[in-house]
C-alpha positions in Angstrom: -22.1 -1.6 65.3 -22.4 -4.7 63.3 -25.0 -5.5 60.5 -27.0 -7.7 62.8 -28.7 -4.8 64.9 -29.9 -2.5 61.6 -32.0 -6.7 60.8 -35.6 -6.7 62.6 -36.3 -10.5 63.9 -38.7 -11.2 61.8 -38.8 -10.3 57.6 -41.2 -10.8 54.7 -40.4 -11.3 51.1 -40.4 -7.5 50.8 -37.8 -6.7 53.8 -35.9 -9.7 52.4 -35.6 -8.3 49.5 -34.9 -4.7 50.2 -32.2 -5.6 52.1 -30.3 -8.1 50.2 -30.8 -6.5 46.7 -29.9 -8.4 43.8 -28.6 -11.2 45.4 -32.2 -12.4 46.7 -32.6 -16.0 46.3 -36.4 -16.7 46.0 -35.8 -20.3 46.0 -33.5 -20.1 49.7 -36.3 -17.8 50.8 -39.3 -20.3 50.2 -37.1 -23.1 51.7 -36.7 -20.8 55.2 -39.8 -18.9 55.6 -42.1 -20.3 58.3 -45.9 -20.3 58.1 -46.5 -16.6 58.6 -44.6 -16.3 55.3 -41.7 -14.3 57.2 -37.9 -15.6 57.8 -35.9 -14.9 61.0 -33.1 -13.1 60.7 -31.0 -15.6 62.3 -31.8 -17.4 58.5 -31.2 -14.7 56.5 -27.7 -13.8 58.4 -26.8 -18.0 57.6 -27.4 -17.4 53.9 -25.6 -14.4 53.9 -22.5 -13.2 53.9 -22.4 -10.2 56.9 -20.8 -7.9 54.8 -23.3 -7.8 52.3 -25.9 -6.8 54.7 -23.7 -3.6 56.1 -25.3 -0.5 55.8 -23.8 1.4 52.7 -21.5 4.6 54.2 -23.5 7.7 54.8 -22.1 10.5 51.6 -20.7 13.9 52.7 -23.5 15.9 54.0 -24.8 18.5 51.6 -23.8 21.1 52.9 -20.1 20.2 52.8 -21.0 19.4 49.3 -22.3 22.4 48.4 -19.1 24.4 49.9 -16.6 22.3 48.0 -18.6 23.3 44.8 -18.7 26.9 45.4 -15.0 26.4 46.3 -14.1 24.8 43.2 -16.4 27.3 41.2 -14.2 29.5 38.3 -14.9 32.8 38.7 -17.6 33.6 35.6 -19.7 30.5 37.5 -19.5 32.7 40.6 -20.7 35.6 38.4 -23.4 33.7 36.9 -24.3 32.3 40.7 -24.5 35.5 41.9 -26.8 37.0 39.0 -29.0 34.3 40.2 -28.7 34.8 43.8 -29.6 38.3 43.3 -32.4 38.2 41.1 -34.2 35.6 43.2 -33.5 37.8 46.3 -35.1 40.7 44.4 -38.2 38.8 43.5 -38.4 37.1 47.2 -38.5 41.2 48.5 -41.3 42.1 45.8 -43.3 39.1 47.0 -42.8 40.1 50.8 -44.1 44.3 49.9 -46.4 43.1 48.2 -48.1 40.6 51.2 -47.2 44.0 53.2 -49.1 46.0 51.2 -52.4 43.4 51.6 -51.5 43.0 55.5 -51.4 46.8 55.8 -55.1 47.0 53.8 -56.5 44.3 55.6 -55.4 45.7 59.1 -57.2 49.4 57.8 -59.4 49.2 60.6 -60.2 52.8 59.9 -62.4 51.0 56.6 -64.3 48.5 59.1 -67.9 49.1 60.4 -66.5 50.5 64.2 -63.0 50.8 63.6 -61.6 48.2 66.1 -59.6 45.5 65.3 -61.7 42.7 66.6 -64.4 43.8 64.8 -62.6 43.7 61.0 -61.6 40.2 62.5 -65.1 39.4 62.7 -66.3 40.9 59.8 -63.2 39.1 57.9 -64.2 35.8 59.6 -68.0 36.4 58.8 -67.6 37.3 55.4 -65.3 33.6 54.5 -68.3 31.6 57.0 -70.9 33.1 54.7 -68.6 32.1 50.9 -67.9 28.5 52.8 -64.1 30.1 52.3 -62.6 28.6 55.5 -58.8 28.2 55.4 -57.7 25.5 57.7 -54.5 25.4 56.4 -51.4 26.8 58.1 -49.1 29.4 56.1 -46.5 28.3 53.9 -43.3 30.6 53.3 -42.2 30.1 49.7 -38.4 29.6 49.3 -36.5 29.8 46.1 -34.2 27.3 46.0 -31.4 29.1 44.6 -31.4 30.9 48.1 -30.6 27.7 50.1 -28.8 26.5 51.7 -27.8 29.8 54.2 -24.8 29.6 56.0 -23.5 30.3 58.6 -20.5 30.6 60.8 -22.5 27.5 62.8 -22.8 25.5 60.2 -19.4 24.9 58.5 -15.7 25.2 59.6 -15.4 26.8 56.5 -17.9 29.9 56.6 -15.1 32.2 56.3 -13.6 30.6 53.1 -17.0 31.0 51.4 -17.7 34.1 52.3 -14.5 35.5 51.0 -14.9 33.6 47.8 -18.1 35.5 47.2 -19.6 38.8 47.6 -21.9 40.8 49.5 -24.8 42.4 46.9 -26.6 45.3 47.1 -30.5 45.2 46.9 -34.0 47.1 47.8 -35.6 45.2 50.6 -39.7 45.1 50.8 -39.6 47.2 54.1 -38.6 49.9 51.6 -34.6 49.8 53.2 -31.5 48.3 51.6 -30.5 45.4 52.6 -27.3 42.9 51.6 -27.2 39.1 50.3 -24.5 37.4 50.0 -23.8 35.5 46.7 -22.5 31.7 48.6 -23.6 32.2 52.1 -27.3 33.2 51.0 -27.0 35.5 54.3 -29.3 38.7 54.4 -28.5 41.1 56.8 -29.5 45.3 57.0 -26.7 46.3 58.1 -23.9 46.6 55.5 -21.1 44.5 55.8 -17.6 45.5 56.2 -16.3 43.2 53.4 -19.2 45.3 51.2 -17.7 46.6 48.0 -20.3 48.9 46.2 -19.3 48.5 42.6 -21.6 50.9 41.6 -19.6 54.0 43.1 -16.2 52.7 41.8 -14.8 55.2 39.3 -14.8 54.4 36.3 -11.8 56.6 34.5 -13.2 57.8 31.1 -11.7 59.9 28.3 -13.5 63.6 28.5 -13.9 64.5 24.3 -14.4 67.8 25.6 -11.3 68.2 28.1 -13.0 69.8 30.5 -14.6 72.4 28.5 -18.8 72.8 28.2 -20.2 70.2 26.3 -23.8 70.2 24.9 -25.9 67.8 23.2 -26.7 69.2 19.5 -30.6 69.0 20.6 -29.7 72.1 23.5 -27.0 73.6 21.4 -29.1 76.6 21.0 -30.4 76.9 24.2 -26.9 76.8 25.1 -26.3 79.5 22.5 -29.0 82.1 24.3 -27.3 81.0 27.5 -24.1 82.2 26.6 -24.7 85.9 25.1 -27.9 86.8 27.0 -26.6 85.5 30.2 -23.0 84.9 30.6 -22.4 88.2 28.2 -20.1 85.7 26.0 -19.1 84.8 22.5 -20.0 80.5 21.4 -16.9 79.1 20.3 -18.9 75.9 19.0 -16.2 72.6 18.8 -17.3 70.2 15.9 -15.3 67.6 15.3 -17.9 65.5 13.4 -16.7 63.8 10.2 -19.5 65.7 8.2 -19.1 69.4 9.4 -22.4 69.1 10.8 -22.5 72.4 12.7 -21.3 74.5 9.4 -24.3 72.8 7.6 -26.7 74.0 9.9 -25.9 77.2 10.4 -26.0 77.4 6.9 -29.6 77.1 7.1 -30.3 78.6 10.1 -28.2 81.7 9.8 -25.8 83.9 7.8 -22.6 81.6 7.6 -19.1 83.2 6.3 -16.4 80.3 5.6 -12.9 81.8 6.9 -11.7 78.1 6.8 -9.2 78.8 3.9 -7.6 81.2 7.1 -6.8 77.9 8.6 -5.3 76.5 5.3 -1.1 75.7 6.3 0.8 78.8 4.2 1.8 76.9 0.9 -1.3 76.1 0.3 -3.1 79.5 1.3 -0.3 80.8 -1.4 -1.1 78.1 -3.8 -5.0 79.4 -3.6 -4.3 82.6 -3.2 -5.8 83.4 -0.4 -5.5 86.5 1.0 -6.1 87.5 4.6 -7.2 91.2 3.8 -9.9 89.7 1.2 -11.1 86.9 3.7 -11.5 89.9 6.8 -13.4 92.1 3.5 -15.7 89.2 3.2 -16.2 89.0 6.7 -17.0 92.5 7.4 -19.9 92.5 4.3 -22.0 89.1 5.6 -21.2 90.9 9.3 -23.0 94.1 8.2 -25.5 92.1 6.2 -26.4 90.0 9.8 -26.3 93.6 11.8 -28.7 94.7 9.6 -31.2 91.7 9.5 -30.9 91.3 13.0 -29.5 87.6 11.8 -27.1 85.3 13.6 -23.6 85.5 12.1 -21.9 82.4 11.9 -18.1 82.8 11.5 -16.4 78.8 10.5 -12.5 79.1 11.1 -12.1 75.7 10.1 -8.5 74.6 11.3 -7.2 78.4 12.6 -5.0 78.1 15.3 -2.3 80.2 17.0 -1.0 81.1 12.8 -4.0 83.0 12.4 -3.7 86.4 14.4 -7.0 87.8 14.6 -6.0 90.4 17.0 -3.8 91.0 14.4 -6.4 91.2 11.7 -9.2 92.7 13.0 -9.2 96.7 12.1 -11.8 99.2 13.9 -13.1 100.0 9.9 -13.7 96.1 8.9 -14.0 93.9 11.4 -13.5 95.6 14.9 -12.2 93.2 18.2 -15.1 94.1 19.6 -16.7 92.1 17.9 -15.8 89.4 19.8 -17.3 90.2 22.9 -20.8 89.4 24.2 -21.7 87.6 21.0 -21.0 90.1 18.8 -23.7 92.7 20.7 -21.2 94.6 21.7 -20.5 96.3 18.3 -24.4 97.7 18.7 -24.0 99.6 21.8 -23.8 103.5 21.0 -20.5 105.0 20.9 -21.5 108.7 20.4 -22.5 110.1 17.6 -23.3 106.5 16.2 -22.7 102.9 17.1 -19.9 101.4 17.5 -20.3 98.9 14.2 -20.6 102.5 12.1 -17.4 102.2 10.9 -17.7 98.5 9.4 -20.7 100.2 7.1 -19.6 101.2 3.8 -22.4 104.1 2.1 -23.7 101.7 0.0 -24.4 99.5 3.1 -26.6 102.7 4.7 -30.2 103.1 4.8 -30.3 107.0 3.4 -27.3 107.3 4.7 -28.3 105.9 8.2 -26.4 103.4 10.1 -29.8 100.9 11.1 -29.4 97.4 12.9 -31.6 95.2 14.9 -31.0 94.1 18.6 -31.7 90.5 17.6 -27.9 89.8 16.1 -25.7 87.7 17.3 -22.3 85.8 16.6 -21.2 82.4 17.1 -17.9 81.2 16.4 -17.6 77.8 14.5 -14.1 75.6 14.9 -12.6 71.9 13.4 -10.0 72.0 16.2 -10.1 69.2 19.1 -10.7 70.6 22.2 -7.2 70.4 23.5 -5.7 72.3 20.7 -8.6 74.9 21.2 -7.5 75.7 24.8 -3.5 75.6 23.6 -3.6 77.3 20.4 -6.8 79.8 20.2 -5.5 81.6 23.2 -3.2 83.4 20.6 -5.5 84.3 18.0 -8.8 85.1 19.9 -9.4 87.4 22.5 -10.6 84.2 24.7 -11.4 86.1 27.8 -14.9 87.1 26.4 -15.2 83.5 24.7 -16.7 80.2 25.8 -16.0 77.1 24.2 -18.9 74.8 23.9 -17.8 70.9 22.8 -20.8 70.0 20.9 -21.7 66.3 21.1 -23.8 64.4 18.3 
């Protein structure tokens, strides 16, 4: 169509103007304007060139431009679009339950004068006649803009490029149901896609400090503790592997604490310190009496020990007894007739008038420096680990 049939017949200065741009001639148009102030178009056409007066070329549609930007989009754009996308979604469903929620109230007929729907209409309607409150206007849906345009497989050729180069997110609708938005598309369905990915049940591989062993916070450790021996009838083997030695400290406050650590020393240096083993199992047994006596939680720190440490060889029935180990160290009360079975690990000097006394409230826990892995390779040779549990504790 040529330029002629988008030129009325008849034009004022305006029109003139408007359509030639800045190559309006006011002097030309004075000369050719009839009476009425207006020029024909069979004027303006002689003055100028056709070509000038061609309607510009329409631009791509939007939407075509909006697809080529999502297209060409690197991928932290898309991320950032889509943080967008889903936060305006979320705050378009909160405005929707809430209008529910009013909706629901106002439909309460139950709260009306009879109960019948046309009557809260009239009492509603009475009520806005009586504040002059009358609402002509019709209802206006709000729309974020970041949720336009939607499209579909309709609109664009290209729907199925966009969709794949987005994603399909995961929200709480205002019906109270999931529902799914997609990033570039701006579609909402209720229904889950097939092309859904929920990134929130991908597994995430982690590193387990405690190998698979318990683990306990140190704000339940002695929960744990009661746990253990009351319930489970086993010894604590308690895992720190802070910096600090934070467990040995509190136990050294909180109970009576014997330091076998040296046990754990490698053997030069044991020899260059002299340690002994008989002397450290001698110590042992005198703060074990002392705790059987106070009804006191022993705590035992073996430092470094591993599988070089024997305790099964090391423990004697007259010092410190295997028995010991089980049931967190309540085992050693039970009777074993005439006396109880920790008689032997009291000296006389260590009797009451010659009376073997104790209190039901002991226990033992064990204290180790070793990671958790060697603790399930190397302890199994030094400890009796059937009747022990070992508790990774976590700071």
């Amino acid at each position: 169509m040529g330029a002629a049939a988008s030129i009325p017949e008849s034009m004022d200065v305006d029109a003139c103007k408007q359509l030639v741009g800045d190559d309006f001639d006011q002097v030309k148009f004075d000369e050719l304007k009839d009476e009425s102030g207006n020029i024909s178009r069979e004027s303006l056409l002689a003055l100028q060139p056709e070509a000038s007066l061609e309607v510009a070329p329409q631009p791509e549609s939007s939407l075509e431009a909006y697809i080529d930007s999502c297209l060409s989009s690197l991928d932290d754009e898309k991320m950032s679009i889509a943080e967008e996308v889903l936060k305006a979604a979320v705050s378009r469903e909160k405005t929707f339950a809430k209008d529910s929620a009013v909706k629901t109230k106002e439909s309460d007929y139950s709260k009306s004068f009879s109960g019948t729907a046309a009557d809260t209409k009239a009492e509603k309607d009475f009520g806005k006649l009586m504040s002059e409150d009358v609402d002509n206007s019709e209802p206006i849906e709000a729309c974020d803009p970041v949720l336009s345009p939607v499209v579909t497989a309709d609109d664009s050729a290209r729907y199925e490029e966009l969709r794949a180069a987005g994603k399909w997110m995961k929200l709480m609708g205002g019906a109270g149901c999931f529902m799914y938005i997609h990033s570039l598309t701006h579609e909402t369905v209720s229904l889950r896609p097939e092309d859904f990915v929920d990134e929130e049940a991908k597994v995430v591989e982690t590193v387990d400090p405690a190998c698979g062993l318990c683990s306990v916070g140190i704000s339940d450790l002695m929960d744990e503790i009661a746990k253990t021996v009351e319930t489970e009838q086993m010894t604590p083997l308690l895992i720190d592997n802070s910096e600090e030695g934070v467990l040995t400290t509190f136990f050294s406050y909180k109970s009576i604490l014997c330091d076998l650590s040296d046990l754990g020393l490698p053997l030069q240096e044991r020899r260059k310190k002299k340690i002994k083993p008989k002397t450290e199992m001698e110590k042992l047994r005198q703060h074990t009496v002392n705790a059987i006596k106070n009804g006191a939680t022993l705590a035992v720190s073996l430092g470094k020990a591993d599988s070089s440490t024997n305790f099964k060889m090391l423990c004697k029935k007259d010092c410190f007894p295997i028995e010991m180990f089980q049931q967190g160290g309540k085992r050693i009360l039970t009777p074993s007739f005439p006396a109880p079975r920790c008689a032997k690990m009291f000296r006389e000097e260590d009797k009451e008038s010659g009376q073997v006394l104790f209190k039901e409230k002991f226990q033992m826990v064990l204290i180790s420096t070793l990671t958790p892995s060697e603790v399930k390779s190397e302890l199994p040779d030094s400890l009796p680990m059937e009747h022990i549990k070992p508790i990774f504790v976590l700071f």
